[in-house]
C-alpha positions, 0 to 999 in steps of 0.5 A, spaced: 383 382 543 379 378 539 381 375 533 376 376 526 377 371 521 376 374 514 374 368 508 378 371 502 380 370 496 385 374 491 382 378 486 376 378 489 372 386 489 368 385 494 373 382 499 377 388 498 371 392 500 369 388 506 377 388 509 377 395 507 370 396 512 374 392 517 380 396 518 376 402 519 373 399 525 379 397 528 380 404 530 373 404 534 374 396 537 379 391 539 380 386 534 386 383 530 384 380 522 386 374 520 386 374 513 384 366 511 384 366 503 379 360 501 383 357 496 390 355 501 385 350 505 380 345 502 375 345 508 375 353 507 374 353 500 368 348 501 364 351 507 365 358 504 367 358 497 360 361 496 360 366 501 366 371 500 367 375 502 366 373 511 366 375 517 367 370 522 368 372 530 367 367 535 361 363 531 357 368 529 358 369 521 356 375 516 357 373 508 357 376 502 350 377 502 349 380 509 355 384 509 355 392 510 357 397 514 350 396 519 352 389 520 358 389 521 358 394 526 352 391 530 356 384 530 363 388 533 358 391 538 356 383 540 362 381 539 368 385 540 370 389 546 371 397 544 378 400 545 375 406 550 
């Protein structure tokens, strides 16, 4: 099983959205998250404080700015085995 580590931050619409898109796929694929909120870690906070929400498995990464259902998808088929 792989681990998605998913930047966050409370309050944060479009976090809600892209967990949101997350839990969908996990019907399809074989992924845990984990839920990583940028202001409980200084080093988060600076590397990814522009960018959330972001997804990141293995060392492949989708911010905010490439984030969306397409995207996500074609990253989970590189990335992350199917449940089949």
């Amino acid at each position: 099983m792989a681990t998605i580590h998913f930047y966050t931050k409370k309050a944060c619409l479009l976090c809600n959205e892209a967990k949101f898109m997350l839990e969908f796929f996990q019907d399809e694929y074989d992924f845990e998250i984990r839920e990583c909120d940028i202001y409980t870690n200084d080093l988060w906070l600076e590397e990814y404080q522009l960018l959330i929400p972001c997804v990141k498995v293995n060392n492949a990464i989708l911010d905010a700015s490439q984030l969306n259902w397409q995207t996500l998808k074609i990253l989970l088929d590189q990335h992350v085995g199917n449940k089949k």
